[in-house]
C-alpha positions in Angstrom: -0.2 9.6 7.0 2.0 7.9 9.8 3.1 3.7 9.1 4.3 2.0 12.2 5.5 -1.5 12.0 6.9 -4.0 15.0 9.0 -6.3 14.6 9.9 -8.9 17.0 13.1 -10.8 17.1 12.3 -14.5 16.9 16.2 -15.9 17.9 19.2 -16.1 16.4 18.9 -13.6 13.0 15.1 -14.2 12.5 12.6 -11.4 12.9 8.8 -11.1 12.7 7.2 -7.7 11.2 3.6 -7.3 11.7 2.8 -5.5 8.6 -1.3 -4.5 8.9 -2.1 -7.4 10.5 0.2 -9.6 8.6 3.1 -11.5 9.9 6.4 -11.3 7.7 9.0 -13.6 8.9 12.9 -12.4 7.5 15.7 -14.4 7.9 19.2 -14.7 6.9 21.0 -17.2 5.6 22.9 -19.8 7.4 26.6 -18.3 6.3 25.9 -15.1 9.0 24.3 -16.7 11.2 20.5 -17.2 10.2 18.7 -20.4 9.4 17.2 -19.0 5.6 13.6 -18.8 7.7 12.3 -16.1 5.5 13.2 -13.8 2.9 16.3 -11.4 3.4 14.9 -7.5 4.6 16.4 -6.0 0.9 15.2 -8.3 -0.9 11.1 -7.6 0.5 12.5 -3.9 -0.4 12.3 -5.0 -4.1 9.4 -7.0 -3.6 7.6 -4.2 -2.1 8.7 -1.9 -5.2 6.5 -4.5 -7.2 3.9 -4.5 -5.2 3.7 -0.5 -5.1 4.3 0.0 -8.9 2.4 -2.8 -10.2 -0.8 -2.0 -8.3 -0.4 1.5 -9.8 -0.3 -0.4 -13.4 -3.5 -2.3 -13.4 -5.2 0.5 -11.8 -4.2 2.4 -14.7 -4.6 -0.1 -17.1 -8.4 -0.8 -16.2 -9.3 3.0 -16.2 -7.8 3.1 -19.9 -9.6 -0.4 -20.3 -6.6 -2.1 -21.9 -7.9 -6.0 -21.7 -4.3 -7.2 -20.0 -5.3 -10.9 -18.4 -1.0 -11.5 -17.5 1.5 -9.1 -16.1 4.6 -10.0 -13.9 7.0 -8.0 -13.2 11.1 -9.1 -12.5 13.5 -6.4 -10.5 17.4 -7.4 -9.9 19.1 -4.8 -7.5 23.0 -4.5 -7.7 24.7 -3.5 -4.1 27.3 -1.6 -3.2 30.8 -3.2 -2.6 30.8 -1.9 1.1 28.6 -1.1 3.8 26.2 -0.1 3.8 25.4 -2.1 1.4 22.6 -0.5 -0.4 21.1 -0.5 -3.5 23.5 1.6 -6.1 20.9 0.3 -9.2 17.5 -1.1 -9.5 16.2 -2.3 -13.0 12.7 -2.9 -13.3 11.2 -4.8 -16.2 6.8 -4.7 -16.6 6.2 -7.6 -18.3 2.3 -8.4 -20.6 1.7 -10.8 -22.8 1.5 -10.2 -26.4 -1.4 -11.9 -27.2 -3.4 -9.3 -24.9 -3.7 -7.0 -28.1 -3.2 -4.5 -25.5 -1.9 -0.8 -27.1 2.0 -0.4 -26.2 1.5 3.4 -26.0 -1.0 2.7 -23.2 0.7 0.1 -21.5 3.8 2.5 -21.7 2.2 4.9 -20.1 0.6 3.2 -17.2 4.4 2.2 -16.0 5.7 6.1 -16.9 3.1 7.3 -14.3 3.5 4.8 -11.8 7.5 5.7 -11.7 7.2 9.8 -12.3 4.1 10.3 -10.2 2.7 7.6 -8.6 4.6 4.7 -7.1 6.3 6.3 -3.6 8.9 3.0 -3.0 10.1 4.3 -6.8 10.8 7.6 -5.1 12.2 6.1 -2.4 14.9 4.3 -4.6 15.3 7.2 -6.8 16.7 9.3 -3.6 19.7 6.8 -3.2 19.8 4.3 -6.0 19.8 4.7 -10.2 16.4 3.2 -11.4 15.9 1.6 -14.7 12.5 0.1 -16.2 11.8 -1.4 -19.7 7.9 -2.8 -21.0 8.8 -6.2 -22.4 5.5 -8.1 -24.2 6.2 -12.0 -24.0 
């Protein structure tokens, strides 16, 4: 399977990715030379490692048909001191809501999968970057 994405520069720092048909607009901020348009290109890499393991989760989670109604998810990425700049750590913390009654094992599971098998922008990270997760239930 092949992705290709184009993005356009839109002026000064700002460029537009058309990502299947969808327009992402990324930005920096105003102290390098951007006007804070959109959001910076590392920080949609996080986002997108949501995205990828979450989906994995709920699919999971309705095929062992845990009854979860709430699940968010929070990532914080810590940089290196010099460039490149990339990401040296990445924690991950699934969170569900307690009063989902939802089994821990199961839930547990469902994000253990997603990061050892299923979730490719996980492996992606793991190649460069350590990667930590927790299950919190709020």
């Amino acid at each position: 399977m092949k992705t290709e994405i184009v993005s356009r520069w839109k002026g000064d720092m700002a460029f537009e990715a058309d990502v299947n048909g969808h327009p992402v607009l990324m930005d920096a901020d105003e102290a390098v030379g951007g006007h804070d348009l959109g959001p910076r290109p590392k920080a949609l890499f996080l986002a997108s490692l949501t995205g990828c393991s979450g989906m994995d989760v709920i699919s999971i989670l309705k095929k062992m048909r845990e009854p979860c109604t709430w699940f968010e998810m929070r990532v914080e990425g810590v940089t290196a001191e010099e460039h490149p700049k990339k990401y040296t750590q990445v924690k991950l913390v699934y969170r569900f809501k307690k009063s989902d009654n939802l089994n821990p094992d199961n839930v547990r599971k469902a994000c253990q999968l997603s990061q050892d098998k299923y979730c490719g922008v996980s492996a992606n990270i793991k190649d460069s970057a350590d990667l930590l997760w927790d299950v919190e239930f709020v």
